[in-house]
C-alpha positions as CSV (number, residue, x, y, z in Angstrom):
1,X,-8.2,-8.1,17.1
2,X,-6.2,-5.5,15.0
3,X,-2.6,-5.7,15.1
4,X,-1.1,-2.4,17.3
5,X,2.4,-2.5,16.8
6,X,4.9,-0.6,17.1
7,X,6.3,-2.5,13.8
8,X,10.3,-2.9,13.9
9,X,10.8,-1.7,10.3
10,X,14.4,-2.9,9.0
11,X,17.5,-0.1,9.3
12,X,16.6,0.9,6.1
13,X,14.2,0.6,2.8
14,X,14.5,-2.1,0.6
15,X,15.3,-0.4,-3.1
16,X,15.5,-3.1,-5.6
17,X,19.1,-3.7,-6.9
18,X,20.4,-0.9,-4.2
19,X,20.8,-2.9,-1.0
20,X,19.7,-5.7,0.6
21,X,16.6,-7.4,0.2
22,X,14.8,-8.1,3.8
23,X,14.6,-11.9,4.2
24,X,11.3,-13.5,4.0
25,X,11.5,-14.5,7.5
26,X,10.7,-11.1,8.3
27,X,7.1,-11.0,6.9
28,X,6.5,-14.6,7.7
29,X,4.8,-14.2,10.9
30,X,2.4,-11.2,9.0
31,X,1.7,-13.3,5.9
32,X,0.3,-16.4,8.4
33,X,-2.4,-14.5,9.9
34,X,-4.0,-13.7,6.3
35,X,-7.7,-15.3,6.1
36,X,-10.9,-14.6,6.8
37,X,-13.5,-12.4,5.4
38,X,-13.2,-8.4,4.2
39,X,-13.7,-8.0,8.2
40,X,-10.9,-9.8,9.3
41,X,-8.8,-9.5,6.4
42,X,-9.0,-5.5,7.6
43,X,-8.0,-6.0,11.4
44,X,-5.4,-8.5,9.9
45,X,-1.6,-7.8,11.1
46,X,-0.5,-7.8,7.3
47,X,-2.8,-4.9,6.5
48,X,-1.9,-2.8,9.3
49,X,1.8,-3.6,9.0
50,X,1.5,-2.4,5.4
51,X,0.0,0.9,6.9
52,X,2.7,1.3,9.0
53,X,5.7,0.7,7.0
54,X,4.2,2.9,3.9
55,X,3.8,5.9,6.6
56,X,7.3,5.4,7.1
57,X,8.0,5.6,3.4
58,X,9.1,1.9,3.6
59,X,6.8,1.2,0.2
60,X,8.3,-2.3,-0.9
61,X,7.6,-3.2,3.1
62,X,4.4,-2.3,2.4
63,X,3.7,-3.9,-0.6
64,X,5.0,-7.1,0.5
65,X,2.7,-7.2,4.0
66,X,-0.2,-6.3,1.2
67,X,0.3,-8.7,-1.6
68,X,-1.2,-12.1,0.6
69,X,-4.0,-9.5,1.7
70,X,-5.3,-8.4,-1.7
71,X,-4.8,-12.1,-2.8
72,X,-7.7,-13.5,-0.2
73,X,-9.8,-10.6,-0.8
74,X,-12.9,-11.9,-2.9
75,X,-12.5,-11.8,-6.5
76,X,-14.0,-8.6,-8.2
77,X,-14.6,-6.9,-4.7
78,X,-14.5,-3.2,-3.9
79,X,-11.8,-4.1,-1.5
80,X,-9.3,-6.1,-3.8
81,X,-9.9,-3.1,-6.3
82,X,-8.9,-0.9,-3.6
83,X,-6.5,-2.7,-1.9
84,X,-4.5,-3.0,-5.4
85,X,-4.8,0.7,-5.8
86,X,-2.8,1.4,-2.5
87,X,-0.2,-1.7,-3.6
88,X,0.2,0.4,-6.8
89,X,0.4,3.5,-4.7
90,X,3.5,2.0,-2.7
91,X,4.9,1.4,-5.8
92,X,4.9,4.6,-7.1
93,X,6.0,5.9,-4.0
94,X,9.2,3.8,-3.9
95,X,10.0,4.6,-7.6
96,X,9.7,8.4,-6.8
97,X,12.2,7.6,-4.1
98,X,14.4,6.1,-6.2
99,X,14.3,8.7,-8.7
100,X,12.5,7.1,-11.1
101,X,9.7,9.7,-11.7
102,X,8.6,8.5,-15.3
103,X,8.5,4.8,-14.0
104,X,6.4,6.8,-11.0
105,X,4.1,8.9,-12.9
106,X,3.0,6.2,-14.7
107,X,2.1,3.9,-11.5
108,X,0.7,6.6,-10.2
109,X,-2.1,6.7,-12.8
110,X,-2.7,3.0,-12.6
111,X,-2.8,3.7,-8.8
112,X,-5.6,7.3,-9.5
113,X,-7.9,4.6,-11.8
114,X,-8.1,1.5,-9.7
115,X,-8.7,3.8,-6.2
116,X,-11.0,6.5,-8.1
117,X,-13.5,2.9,-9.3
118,X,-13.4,1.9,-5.7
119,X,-14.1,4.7,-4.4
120,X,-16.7,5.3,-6.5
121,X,-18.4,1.8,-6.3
122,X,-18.3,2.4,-2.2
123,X,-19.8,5.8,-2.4
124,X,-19.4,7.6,1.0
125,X,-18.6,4.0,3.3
126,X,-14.6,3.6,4.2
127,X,-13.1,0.9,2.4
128,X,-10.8,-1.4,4.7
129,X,-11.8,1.3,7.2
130,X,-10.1,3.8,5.3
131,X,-11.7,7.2,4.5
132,X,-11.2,9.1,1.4
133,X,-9.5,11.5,3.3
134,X,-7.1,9.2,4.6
135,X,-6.7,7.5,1.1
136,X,-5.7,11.2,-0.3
137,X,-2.8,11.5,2.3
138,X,-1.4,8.1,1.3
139,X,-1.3,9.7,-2.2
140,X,0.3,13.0,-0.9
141,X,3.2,11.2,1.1
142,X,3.8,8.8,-2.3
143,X,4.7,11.7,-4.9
144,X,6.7,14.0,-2.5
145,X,10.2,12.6,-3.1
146,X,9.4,13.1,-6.8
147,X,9.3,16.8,-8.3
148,X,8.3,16.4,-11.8
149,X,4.9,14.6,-10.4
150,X,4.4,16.6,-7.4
151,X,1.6,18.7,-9.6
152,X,0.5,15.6,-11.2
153,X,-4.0,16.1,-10.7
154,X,-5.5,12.7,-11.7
């Protein structure tokens, strides 16, 4: 069963070496969950956590409820390749917000290649029951607190 939230995000973003780091304790209860196939790894409560907190432009958050996903995803799957796209993705999104916009461009490219393979090696199928579509407005929220990559076209 998928998790349904709501998630209680913390009273603000972790930046590294800007405030306070969100105690491990926190993601504890998300990380223990993680196992299972591609099926269950995509109705796990890490996974939709991560959707939630990077809709709320809480991008370390995200990456953090991600990182034990992608690690039990199969090795040299469409979904690991994916799933580390969207983990780059936050990344970039939280260096834009913390004005680093070279450190973000950059990211951002790694983030283009790894989702453009998998998208590509899934064809027209959702990947972690995400749509392309869907995919594409995860990109569009991550560069908007950056300028100087807002007209960055992979």
């Amino acid at each position: 069963m998928a998790w349904t939230g709501p998630l209680t995000l913390p009273p603000e973003p972790y930046f590294p070496g800007q405030n306070t780091r969100p105690s491990e304790t926190y993601f504890a209860p998300f990380k223990a969950g993680v196992s299972g196939g591609v099926g269950e790894l995509e109705e796990c409560a890490a996974f939709s956590a991560g959707l939630s907190a990077f809709g709320e432009r809480y991008y370390w958050e995200a990456h953090e409820f991600w990182e034990p996903v992608w690690m039990a995803l199969p090795q040299n799957s469409v979904e690991k390749l994916f799933l580390r796209g969207l983990i780059q993705l936050a990344n970039a999104g939280l260096k834009a917000r913390m004005g680093k916009d070279g450190a973000a461009l950059r990211i951002l490219k790694l983030a283009d290649a790894a989702l453009a393979e998998a998208l590509v090696r899934a064809g027209d199928a959702p990947i972690l029951g995400m749509s392309r579509g869907a995919v594409q407005g995860l990109r569009r929220q991550a560069i908007e607190d950056s300028a100087s990559i807002v007209h960055y076209d992979a």
